[in-house]
C-alpha positions as a printed Julia matrix, in Angstrom:
455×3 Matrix{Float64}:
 39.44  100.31  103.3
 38.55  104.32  103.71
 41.56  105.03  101.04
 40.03  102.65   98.37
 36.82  103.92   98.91
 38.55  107.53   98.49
 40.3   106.43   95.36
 36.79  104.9    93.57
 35.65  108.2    94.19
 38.49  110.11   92.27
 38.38  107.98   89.55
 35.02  108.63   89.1
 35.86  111.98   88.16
 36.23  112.21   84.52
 38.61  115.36   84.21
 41.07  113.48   87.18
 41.26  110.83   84.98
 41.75  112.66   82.28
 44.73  114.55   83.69
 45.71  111.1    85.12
 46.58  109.72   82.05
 48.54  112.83   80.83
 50.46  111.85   83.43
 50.71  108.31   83.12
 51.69  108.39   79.49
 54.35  111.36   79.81
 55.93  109.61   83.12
 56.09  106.02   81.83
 57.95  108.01   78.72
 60.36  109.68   81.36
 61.24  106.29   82.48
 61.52  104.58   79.19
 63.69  107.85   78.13
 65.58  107.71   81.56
 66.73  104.07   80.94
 67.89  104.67   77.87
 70.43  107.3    78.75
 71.44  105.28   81.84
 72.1   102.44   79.72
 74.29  104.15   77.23
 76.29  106.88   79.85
 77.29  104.37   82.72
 76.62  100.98   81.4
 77.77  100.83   77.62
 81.06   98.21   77.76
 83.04  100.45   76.39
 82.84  103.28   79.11
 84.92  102.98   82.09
 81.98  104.64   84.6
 83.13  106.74   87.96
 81.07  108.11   90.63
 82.52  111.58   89.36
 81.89  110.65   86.04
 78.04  110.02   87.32
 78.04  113.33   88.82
 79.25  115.35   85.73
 76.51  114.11   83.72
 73.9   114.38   86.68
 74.96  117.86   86.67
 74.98  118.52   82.79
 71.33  117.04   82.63
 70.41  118.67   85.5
 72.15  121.61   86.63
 70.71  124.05   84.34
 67.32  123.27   85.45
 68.59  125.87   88.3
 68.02  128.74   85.63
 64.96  127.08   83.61
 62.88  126.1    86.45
 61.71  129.99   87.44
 61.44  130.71   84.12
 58.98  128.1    84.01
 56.86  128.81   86.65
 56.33  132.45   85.91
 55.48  131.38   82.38
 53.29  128.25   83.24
 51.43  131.27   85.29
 50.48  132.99   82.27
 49.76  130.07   79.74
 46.99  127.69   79.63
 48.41  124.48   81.57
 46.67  122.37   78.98
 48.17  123.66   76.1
 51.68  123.03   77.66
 50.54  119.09   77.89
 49.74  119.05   74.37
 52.96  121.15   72.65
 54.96  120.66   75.58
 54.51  116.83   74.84
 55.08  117.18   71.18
 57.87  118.88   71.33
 59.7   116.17   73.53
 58.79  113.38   71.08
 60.36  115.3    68.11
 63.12  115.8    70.66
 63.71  112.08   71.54
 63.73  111.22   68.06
 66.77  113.41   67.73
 68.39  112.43   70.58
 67.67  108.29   68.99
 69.63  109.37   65.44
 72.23  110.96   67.98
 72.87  107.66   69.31
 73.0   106.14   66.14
 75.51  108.6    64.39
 77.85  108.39   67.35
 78.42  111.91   67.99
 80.37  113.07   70.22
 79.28  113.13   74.19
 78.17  116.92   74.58
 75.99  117.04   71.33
 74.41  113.77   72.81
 73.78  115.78   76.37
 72.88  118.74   74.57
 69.96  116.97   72.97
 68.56  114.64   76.31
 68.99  118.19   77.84
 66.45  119.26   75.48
 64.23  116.89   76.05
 64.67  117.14   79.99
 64.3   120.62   80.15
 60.64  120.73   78.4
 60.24  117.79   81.68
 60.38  120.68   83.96
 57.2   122.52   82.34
 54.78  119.12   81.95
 55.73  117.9    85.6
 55.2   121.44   87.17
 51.79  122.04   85.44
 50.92  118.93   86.56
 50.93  119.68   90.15
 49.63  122.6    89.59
 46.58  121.46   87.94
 45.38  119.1    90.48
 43.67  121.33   92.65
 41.74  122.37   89.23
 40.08  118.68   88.91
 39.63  117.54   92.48
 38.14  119.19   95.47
 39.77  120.86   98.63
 39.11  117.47  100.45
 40.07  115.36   98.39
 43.59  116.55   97.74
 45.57  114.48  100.32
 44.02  111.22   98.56
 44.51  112.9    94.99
 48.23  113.61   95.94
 48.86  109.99   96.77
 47.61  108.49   93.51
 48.55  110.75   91.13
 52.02  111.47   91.71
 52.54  108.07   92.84
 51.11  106.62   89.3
 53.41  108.45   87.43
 56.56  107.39   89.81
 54.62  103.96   89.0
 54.12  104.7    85.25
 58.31  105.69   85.12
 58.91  102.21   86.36
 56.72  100.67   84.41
 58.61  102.67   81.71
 61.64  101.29   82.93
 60.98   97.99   82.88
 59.17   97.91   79.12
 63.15   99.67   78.09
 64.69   96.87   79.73
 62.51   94.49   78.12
 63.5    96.23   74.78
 67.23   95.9    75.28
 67.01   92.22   76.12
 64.95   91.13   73.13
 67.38   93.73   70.47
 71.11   93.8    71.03
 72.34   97.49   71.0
 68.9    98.82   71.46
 69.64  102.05   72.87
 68.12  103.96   69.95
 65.49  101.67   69.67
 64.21  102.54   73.74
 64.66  106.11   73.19
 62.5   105.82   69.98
 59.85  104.25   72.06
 59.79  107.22   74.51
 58.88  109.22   71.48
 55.97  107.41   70.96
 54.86  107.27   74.44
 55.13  111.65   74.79
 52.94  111.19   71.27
 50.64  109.48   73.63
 50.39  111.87   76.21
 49.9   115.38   73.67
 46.78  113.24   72.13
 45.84  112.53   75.22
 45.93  115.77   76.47
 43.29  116.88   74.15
 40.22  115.06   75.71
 40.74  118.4    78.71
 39.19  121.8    78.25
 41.41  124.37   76.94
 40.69  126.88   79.88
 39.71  124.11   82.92
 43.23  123.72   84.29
 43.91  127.61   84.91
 45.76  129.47   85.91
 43.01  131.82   86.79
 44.1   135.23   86.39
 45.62  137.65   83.52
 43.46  136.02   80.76
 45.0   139.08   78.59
 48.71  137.96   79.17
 48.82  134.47   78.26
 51.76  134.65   75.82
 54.6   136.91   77.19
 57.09  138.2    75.03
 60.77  137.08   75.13
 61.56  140.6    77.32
 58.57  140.58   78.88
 59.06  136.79   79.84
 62.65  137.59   81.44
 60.84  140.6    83.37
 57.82  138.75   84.83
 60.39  135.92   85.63
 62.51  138.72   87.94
 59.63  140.02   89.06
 57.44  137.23   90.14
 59.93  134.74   91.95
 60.26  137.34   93.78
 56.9   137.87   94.98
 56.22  133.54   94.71
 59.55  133.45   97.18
 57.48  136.59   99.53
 54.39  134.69   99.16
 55.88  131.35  100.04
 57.79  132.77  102.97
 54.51  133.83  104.63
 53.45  130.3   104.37
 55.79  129.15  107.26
 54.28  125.82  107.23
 54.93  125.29  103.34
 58.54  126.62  103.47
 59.59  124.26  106.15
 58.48  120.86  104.15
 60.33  122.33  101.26
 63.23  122.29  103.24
 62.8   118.9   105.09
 61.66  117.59  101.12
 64.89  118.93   99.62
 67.03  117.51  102.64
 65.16  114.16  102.17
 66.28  114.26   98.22
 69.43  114.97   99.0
 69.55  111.47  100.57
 68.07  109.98   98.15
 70.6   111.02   95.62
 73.62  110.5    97.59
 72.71  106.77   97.72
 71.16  106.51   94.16
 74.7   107.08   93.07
 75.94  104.81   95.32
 73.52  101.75   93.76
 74.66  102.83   90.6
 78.34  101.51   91.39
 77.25   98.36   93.44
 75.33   97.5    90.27
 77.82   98.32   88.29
 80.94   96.96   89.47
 80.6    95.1    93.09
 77.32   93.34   92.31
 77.65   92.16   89.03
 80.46   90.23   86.46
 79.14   92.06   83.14
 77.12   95.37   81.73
 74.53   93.7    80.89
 73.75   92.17   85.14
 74.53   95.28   86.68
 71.8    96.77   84.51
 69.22   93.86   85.06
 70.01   94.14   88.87
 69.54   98.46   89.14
 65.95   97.6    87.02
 65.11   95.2    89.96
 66.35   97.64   92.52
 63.81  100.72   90.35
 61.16   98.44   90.74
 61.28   97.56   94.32
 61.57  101.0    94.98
 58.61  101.4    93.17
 56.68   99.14   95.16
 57.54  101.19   98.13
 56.3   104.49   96.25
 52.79  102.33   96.14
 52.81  100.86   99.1
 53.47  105.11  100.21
 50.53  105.85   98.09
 47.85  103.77  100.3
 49.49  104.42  104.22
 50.33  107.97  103.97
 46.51  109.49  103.5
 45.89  107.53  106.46
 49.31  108.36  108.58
 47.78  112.23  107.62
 44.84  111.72  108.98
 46.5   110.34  112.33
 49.66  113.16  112.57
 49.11  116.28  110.21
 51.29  116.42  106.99
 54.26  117.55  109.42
 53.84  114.86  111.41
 53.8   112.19  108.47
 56.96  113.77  106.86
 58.86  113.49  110.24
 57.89  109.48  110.76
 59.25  109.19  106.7
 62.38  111.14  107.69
 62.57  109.31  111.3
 62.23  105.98  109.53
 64.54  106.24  107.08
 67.07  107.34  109.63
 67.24  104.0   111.35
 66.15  101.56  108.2
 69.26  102.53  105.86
 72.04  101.69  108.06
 70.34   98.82  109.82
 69.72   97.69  106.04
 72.87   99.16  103.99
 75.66   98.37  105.91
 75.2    95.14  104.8
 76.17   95.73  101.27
 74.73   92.79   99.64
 71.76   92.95   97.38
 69.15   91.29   99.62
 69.11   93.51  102.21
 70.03   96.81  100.05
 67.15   95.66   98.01
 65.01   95.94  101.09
 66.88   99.63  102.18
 65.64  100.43   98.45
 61.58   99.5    99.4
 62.11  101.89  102.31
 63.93  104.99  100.81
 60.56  104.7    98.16
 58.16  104.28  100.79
 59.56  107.29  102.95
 60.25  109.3   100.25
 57.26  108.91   98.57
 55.46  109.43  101.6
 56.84  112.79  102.33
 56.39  114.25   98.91
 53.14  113.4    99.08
 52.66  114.88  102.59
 54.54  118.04  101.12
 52.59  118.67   97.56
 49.64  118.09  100.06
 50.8   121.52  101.99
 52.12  123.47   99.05
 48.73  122.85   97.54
 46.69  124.07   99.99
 48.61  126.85  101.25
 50.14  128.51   97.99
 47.62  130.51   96.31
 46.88  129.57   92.78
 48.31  132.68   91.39
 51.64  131.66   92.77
 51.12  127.98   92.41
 53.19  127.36   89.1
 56.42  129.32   90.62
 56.33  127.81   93.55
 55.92  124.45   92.2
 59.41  125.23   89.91
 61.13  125.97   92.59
 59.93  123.08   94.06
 61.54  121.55   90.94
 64.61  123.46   91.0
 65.63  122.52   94.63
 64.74  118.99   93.79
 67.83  118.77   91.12
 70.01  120.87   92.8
 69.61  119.07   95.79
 70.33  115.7    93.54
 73.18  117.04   92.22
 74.41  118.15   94.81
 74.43  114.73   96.64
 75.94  113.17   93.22
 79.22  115.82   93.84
 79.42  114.49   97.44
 79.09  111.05   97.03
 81.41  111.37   94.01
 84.1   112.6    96.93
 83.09  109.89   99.25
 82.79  106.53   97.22
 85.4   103.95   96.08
 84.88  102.71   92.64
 83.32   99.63   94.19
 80.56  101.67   95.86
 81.16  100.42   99.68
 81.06  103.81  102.28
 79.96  103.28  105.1
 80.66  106.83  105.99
 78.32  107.63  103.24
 75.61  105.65  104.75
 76.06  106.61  108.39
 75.97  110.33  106.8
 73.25  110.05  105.22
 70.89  108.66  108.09
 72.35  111.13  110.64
 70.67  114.02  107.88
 67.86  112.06  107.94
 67.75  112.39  111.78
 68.5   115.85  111.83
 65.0   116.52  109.87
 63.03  114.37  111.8
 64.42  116.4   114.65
 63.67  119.7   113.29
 60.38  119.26  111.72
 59.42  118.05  115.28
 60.64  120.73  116.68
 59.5   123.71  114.82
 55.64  122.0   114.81
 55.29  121.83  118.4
 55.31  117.77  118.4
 54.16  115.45  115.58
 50.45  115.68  115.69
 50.79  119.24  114.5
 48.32  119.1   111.5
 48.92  121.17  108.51
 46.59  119.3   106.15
 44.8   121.02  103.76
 42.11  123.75  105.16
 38.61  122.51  105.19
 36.29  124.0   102.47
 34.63  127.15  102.54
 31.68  127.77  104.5
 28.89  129.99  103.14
 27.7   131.14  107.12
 28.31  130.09  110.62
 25.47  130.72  112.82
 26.19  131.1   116.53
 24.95  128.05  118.38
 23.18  128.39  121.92
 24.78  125.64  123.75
 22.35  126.11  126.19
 19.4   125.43  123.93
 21.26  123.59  120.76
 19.67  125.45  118.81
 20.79  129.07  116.52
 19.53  132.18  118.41
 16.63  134.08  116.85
 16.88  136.77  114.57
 16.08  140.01  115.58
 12.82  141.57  114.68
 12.11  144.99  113.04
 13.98  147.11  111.48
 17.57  148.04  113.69
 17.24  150.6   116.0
 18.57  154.19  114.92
């Protein structure tokens, strides 16, 4: 298959692989991390969980990521993306190991989201210089393939994560501290790992004289440059609009994560204990979808442009999830789970493809938080509304039928504004030193003129 092939070929590359791993190591830490607060916010026995109680602490984790994200993208600009691997990395695992004795002490709830906030917010630096980096190990070409296994990996790696927590909590009783513990070690994992890449080989590639900004001069380079990343971006029509169809898509996706949450939690399941076993399975199916995303959508590119592959996710999803959801039983909703990953997946892959490509490096780590800050809003966002819509049992079919008519509504509009779906916004071809004018007559390049040009 042309997208193995493409993949041996990446993987050849000994600085991708490096910066794979970084990623691999810090994600499947997310997840492990990620579990562990689910586990003791909505399933601990002796919380009585809501869907607004969901969205509160989706929005206390989460929220302020609306004010952290620019600042992180002007100042992931101006430092060395490498060394925010390594301390950013550290950092979180002394962080997590807070957040573990925070559990154990019992404190009280906002000390204990004060700390995972902590920990999150560093997230928002790794993740973004991440994405940012790619294009800095990988060539022009090869970015649509790049952007389907290395993003996908680390949604992989979180599952993988995931799972190894839920492991954990099965084999110790009361384990939450334990899990988070084991984050620590994996974000260990990731700072050493970090240290196999060149200091200077991930960028950014300009102001090597202002890599560490002042506190005031931090605040003023954040003012001024999302404002010129939000000019620049703006100009790029192409990777504005996938923004907007990715953000819509998330939106989605969060409005009916919350609504697994209480099927697994109170309609699905008899104790704590099931309803978490069952939302692991429904992560990890999921997760198969976010591979099985990883290996069609270089190849649904190549076929319908990035726009075009984003609107097939977006028209897909439309007509899967209530053909799938309305049912309301885990079989089927286990299936509607496979497709939200594939689709989703499949579009973010599609849309870091454009971003990429389009967004000048210079602009590429601001862009790439805002990226980040419309993906939480957005989840938040669809956490308040679906707090609003659900019953305690998690049954709405209005939330279902709401959610794939939004779904529709991008598919439409993405088709729209491209012109149809085989509008191809991939990434531009490489640079070519000269074109020479061919004679189609002849087939061959028409000879130079002799002598010196006439005065």
């Amino acid at each position: 298959m042309p997208v193995v092939r493409d993949l041996r070929v990446l993987l050849r590359l000994r600085d991708f692989r490096n910066l794979l791993a970084v990623r691999l190591f810090s994600q499947s830490a997310d997840g492990v991390y990620q579990v562990a607060l689910a586990a003791y916010v909505v399933f601990s026995p002796e919380k009585q969980t809501s869907p607004a109680a969901i969205a509160s602490a989706m929005a206390v984790l989460l929220l302020p990521y609306s004010v952290i994200g620019p600042f992180a993208g002007v100042l992931l600009d101006h430092w060395r993306r490498r060394q925010v691997f390594l301390y950013g990395n550290l950092l979180r695992a002394f962080l997590a190991c807070v957040t573990g004795m925070l559990i154990v002490a019992h404190v009280p709830d906002w000390l204990f989201y004060a700390s995972a906030l902590s920990v999150t917010a560093v997230n928002r630096f790794v993740l973004a210089g991440l994405a940012a980096s790619l294009p800095h190990v990988v060539g022009p070409d090869q970015l649509v393939t790049a952007n389907a296994l290395s993003p996908t990996a680390g949604t992989l790696a979180a599952v993988a994560g995931g799972g190894l927590a839920f492991l954990v909590r099965v084999l110790a009783a009361d384990s939450d501290a334990l899990v988070v513990l084991l984050g620590a070690g994996l974000y260990l994992c990731a700072a050493l790992v970090s240290l196999r890449l060149a200091v200077g080989l991930l960028g950014p590639d300009h102001s090597p004289g202002r890599l560490r900004p002042s506190v005031a001069e931090g605040i003023a380079l954040t003012v001024r440059g999302m404002a010129d990343g939000l000019r620049h971006l703006a100009s790029r029509r192409e990777a504005a609009q996938a923004l907007a169809a990715m953000t819509l898509m998330r939106f989605c996706y969060g409005a009916l994560f919350v609504m697994l949450l209480m099927l697994c939690r109170y309609s699905w399941s008899d104790n704590e204990s099931d309803g978490l076993a069952l939302l692991g399975v429904a992560i990890g199916v999921s997760g198969a979808g976010f591979f099985a995303a990883a290996l069609v959508t270089p190849w649904l590119v190549g076929r319908l442009g990035t726009r075009g592959a984003i609107t097939v996710c977006a028209a897909g999803a439309a007509v899967l999830v209530p053909a799938l959801g309305l049912f309301f039983t885990p079989g089927p909703m286990l299936a509607a789970a496979f497709v939200l990953g594939l689709a989703t997946q499949g579009a973010k892959i599609s849309t870091d493809t454009v971003v990429q490509s389009q967004v000048d490096d210079a602009y590429r780590g601001r862009v790439f938080a805002v990226y980040d800050v419309l993906f939480n809003i957005a989840f938040v966002g669809a956490a308040a509304v679906a707090s609003l819509m659900l019953p305690v049992d998690g049954r709405s079919v209005a939330l279902i039928l709401s959610v794939a008519a939004l779904y529709a509504a991008t598919a439409v509009l993405l088709e729209r504004r491209g012109g149809g779906l085989k509008s191809k916004n991939g990434p531009p071809p490489p640079p070519h030193p000269r074109r020479l004018k061919v004679d189609n007559n002849r087939g061959r390049a028409p000879a130079r003129p002799r002598g010196p040009p006439k005065q």
